[in-house]
C-alpha positions in Angstrom: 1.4 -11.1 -11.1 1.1 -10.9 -15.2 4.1 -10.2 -16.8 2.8 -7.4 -18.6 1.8 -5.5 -14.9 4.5 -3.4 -15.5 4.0 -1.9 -18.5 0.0 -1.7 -17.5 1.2 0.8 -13.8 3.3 2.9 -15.8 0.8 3.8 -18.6 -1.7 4.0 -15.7 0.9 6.3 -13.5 1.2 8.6 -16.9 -2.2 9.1 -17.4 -3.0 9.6 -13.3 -0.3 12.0 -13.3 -1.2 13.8 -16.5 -4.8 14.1 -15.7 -4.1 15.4 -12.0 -1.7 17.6 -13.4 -3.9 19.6 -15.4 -6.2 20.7 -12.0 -6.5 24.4 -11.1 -8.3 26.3 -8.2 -9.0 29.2 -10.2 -12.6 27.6 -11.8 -14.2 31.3 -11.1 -11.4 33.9 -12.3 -12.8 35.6 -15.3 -9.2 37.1 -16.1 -5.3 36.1 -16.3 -6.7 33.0 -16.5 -4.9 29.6 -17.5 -6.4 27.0 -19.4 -4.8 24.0 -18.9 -4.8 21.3 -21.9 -3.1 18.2 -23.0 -3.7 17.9 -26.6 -1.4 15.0 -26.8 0.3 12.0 -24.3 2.4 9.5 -26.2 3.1 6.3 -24.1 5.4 3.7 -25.3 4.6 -0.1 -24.0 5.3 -3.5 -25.6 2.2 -4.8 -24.9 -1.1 -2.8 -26.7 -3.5 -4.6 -24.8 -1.7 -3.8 -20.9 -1.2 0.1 -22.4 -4.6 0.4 -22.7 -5.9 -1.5 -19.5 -3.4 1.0 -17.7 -4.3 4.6 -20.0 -8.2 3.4 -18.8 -7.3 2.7 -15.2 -5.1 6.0 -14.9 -8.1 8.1 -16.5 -10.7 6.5 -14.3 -8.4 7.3 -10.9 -6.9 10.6 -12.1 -10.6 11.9 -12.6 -11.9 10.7 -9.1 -8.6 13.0 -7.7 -9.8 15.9 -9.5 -13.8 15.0 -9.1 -13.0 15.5 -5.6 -10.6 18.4 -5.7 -13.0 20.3 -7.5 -15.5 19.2 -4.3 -13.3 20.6 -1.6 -12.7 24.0 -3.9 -16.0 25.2 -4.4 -17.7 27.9 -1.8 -19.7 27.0 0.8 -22.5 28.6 -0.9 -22.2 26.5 -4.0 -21.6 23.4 -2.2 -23.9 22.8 0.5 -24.5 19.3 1.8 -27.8 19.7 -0.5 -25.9 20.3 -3.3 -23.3 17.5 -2.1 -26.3 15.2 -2.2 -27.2 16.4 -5.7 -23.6 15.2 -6.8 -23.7 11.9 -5.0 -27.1 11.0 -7.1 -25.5 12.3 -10.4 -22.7 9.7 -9.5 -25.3 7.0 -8.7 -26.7 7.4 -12.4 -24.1 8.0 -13.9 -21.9 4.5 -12.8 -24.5 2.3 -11.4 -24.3 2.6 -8.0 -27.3 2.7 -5.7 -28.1 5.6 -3.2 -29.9 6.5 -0.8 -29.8 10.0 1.2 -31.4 10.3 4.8 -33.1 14.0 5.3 -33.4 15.5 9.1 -36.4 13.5 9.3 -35.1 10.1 8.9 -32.3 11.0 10.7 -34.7 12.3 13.6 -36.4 8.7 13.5 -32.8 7.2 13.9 -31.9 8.9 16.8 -28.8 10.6 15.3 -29.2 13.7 17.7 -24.9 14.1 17.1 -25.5 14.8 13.8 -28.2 17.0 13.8 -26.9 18.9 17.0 -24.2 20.6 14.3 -26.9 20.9 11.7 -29.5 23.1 13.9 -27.1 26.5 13.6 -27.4 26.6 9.7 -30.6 27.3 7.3 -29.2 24.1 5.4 -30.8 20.9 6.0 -28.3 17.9 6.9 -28.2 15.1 4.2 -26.4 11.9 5.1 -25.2 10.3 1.5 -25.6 6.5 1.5 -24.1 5.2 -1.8 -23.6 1.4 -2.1 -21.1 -0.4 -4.9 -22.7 -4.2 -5.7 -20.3 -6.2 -8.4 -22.1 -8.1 -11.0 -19.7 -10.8 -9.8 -19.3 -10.8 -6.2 -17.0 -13.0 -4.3 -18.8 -14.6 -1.1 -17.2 -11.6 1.5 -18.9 -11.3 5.2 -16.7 -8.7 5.9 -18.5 -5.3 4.4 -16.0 -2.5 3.7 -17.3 1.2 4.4 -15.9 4.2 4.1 -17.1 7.3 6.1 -15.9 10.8 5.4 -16.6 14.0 7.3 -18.5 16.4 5.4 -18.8 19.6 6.8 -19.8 22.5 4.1 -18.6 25.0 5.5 -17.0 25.0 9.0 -17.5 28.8 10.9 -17.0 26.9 14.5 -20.3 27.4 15.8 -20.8 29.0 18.7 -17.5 28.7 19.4 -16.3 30.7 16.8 -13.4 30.2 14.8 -11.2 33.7 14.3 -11.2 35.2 10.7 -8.2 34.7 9.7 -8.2 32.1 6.8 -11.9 31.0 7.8 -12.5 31.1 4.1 -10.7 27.8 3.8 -13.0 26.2 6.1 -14.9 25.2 2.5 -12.5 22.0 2.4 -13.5 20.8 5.7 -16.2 18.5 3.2 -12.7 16.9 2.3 -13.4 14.0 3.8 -17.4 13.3 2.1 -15.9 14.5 -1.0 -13.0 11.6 -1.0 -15.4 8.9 -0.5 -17.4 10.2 -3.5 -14.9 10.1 -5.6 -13.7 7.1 -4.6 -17.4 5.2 -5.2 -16.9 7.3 -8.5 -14.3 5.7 -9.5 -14.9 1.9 -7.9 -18.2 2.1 -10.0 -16.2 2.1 -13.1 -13.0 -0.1 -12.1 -15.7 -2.7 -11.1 -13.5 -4.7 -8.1 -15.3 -8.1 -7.2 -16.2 -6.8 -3.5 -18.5 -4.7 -2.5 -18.2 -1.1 -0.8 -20.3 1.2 1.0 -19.8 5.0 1.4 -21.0 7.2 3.8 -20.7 10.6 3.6 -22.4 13.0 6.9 -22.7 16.4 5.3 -23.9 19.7 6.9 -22.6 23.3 7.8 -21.6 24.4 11.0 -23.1 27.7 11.9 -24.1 30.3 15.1 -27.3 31.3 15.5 -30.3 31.2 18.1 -31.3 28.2 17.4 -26.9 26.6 17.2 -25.4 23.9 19.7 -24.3 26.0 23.0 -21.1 25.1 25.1 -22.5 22.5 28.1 -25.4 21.1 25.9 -25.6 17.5 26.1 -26.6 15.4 22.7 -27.5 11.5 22.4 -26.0 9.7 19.6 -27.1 7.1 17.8 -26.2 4.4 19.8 -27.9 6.2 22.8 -24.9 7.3 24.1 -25.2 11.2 25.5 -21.9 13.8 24.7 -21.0 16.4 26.2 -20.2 19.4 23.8 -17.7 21.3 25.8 -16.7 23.6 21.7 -18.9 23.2 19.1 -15.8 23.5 16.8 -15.4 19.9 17.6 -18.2 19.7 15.1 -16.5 16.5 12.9 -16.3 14.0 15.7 -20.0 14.5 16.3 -21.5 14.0 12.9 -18.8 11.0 12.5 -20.2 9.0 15.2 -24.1 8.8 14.1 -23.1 8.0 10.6 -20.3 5.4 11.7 -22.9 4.0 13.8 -25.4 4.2 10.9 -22.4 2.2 8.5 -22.9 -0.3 11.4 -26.3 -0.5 11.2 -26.3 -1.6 7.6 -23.9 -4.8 7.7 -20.4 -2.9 7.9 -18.1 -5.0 9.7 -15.2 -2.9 9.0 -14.9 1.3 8.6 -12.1 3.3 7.7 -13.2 7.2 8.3 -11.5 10.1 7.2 -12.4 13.6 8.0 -10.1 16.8 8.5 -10.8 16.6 11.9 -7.9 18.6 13.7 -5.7 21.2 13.7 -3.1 19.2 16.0 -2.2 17.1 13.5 -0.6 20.0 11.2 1.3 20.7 14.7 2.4 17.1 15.0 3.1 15.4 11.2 3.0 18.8 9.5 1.7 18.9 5.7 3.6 15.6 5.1 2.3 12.3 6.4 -1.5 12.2 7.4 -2.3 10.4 10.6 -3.4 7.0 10.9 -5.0 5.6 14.2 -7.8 2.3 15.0 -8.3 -0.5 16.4 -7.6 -3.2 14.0 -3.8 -3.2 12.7 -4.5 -5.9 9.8 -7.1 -2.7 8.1 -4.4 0.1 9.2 -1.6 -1.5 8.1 -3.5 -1.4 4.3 -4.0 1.7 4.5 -0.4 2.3 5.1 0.7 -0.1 2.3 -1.7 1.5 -0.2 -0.5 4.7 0.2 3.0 3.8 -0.3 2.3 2.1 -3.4 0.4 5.5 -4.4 2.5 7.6 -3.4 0.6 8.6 0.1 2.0 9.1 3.2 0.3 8.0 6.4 2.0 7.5 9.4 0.6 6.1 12.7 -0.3 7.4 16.2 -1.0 5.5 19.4 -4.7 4.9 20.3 -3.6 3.8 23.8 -6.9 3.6 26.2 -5.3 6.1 28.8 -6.4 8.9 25.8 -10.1 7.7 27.0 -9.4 9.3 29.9 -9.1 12.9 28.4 -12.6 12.7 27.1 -14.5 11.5 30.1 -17.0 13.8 30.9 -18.5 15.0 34.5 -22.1 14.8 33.0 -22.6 12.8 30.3 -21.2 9.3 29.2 -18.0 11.4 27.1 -17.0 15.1 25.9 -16.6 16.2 22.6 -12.9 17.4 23.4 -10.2 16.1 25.8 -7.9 19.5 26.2 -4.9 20.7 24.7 -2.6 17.4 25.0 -2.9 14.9 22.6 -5.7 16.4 20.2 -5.4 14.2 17.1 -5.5 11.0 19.7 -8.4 12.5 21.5 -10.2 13.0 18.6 -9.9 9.6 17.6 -10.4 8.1 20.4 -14.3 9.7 20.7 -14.7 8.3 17.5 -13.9 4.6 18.7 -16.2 5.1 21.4 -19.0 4.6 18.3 -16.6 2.1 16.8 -16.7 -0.6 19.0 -17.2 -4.3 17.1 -15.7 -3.6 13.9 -12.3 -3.4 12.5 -11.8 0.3 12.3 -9.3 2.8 11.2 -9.5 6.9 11.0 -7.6 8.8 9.1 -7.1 12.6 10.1 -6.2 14.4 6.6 -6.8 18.3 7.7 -3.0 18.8 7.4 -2.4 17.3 3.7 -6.0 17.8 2.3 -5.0 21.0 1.4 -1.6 22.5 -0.2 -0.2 26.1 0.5 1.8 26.5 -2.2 2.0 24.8 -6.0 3.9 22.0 -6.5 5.5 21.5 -10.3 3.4 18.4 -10.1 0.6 19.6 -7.8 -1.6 23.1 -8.4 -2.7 25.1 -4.9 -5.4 24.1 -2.7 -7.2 20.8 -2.4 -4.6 17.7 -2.7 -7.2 14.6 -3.1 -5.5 12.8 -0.4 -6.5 9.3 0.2 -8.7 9.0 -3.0 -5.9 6.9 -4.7 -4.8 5.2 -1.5 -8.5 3.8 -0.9 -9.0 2.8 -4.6 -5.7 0.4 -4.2 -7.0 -0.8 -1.3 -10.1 -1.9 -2.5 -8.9 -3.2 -5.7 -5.4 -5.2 -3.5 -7.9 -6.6 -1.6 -10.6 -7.7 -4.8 -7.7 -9.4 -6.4 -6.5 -11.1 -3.2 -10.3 -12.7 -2.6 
């Protein structure tokens, strides 16, 4: 470690903190409204050069946070997984990073039938967001790093209807697509020496005539047929074609994130989000990351009993295993499409979005696990 890191993680904790700081959910009040401004941060270091290699690094992550708060804030009808597409290519062409973004079509021709099964309530198209970081200087690394995150537009429950109350917060259930955009956002311009895919499944989840029904079976991807037993159980689906899909292009380990269930507010509250997988070496990182960040993540057992609870009568699983265990259940349909790769999930529904102000955090949409994935990436460039 240089003996100037010091002074370099507290500039860049400053100007994090600073720039996070200034985030507020009111972007469409036209009255009593606060603008927030810092006309001027002094930071004292010893060393000009580490100051300013932190003040950059602090900028570059604070941003990402509040690139993808501002994400998980807006409507549903101002960010549709179209328009989520439309930001992933600004991103691309902005920082350098190459794209690609599947329509039903190619998604049709890859068989992702779980995916588009959520897609066929809405009048939105589906898009699946492929954005790829490539360093100019690559280190020689077999081991491709992807991260997938739910992105759900708007979340109504399908067929299975969610109740009204507080449905209008089901515009955050993109939480998850919108973290791993800011996250390629911000590794574009830190510039680690490995690379980094992201993978971002986006599309509402709507009734209609033509929406996913109760008892309908699906084939995913990987030709393996689910049985949708509540469409509200909408994340799981879409996660497994585009894990699947992350597999398909050279990932040989995944870390997902979605705000997948209620049951973990029940079970860790809006404290620690929930970490569960199969490889303890890539959760363990996650865990470490966040604690160096600031991020609480604790971890559940992914014991193969759970399997159990999603064995269906007709089809090779069900999209839900019952009341008991719901975070674990949830994961453990998702490692049915995560089989040969290191892979952790991370269920964020119960910290990806705050009740109440903080004096260091605003109201609504945290950015949880943007700064947590960053250090990971960038522990893990300098470690190569």
């Amino acid at each position: 470690m240089r003996s100037d890191a010091g002074a370099e993680r507290s500039a860049a904790a400053a100007v994090e903190g600073a720039i996070m700081g200034l985030f507020d959910p009111d972007k469409y009040r036209t009255i009593e409204k606060e603008n927030r401004k810092i006309e001027r941060l002094v930071i004292v270091a010893g060393d000009e050069a580490a100051l300013q290699r932190g003040i950059e690094r602090g900028r570059i992550v604070g941003e990402a946070v509040n690139f993808t708060r501002d994400l998980a804030n807006e409507p549903g009808a101002y960010m549709t997984p179209t328009n989520m597409a439309e930001r992933a290519r600004e991103i691309a062409g902005e920082f350098g990073l190459s794209i690609d973004v599947l329509d039903e079509d190619r998604m049709k021709q890859e068989g992702m039938g779980s995916l588009l099964s959520v897609s066929r309530g809405s009048e939105e198209p589906a898009e699946l967001i492929v954005l790829k970081y490539n360093p100019p200087n690559a280190v020689q690394n077999d081991q491709l790093l992807a991260f997938v995150g739910k992105g759900v537009t708007f979340d109504s429950g399908g067929i299975s209807l969610k109740p009204g109350e507080n449905m209008e917060l089901m515009k955050y259930d993109m939480t998850g697509g919108a973290t791993v955009l800011g996250v390629m956002r911000a590794i574009a311009q830190l510039k680690p020496a490995i690379p980094l895919l992201g993978i971002a499944p986006c599309t509402e989840n709507l009734p209609s005539g033509k929406a996913t029904k109760p008892g309908d079976v699906v084939r995913a991807m990987t030709g393996k047929t689910i049985e949708i037993i509540n469409t509200d159980a909408e994340g799981r689906l879409i996660l497994a074609d585009a894990i699947a899909y992350a597999k398909k292009l050279g990932a040989k380990r995944i870390v997902d994130l979605a705000t997948l269930t209620g049951a973990v507010s029940i079970a860790l509250g809006d404290v620690n989000a929930a970490v569960l997988g199969t490889d303890q070496k890539l959760i363990d990182a996650v865990i470490a990351s966040g604690k160096q960040v600031g991020e609480k993540f604790w971890q559940l057992p992914l014991d193969t009993e759970y399997t159990r609870q999603i064995k269906s009568d007709i089809a090779d699983i069900k999209n839900v295993g019952g009341r008991k265990a719901g975070t674990i259940t949830a994961a453990a349909s998702l490692k049915e499409f995560a089989d040969n790769v290191a892979w952790a999930h991370l269920d964020i529904a119960g910290t990806a979005w705050a009740d109440e102000a903080k004096p260091y955090r605003a109201k609504g949409p945290t950015g949880i696990a943007v700064r947590t994935l960053i250090d990971m990436v960038e522990r893990e460039s300098q470690n190569q």
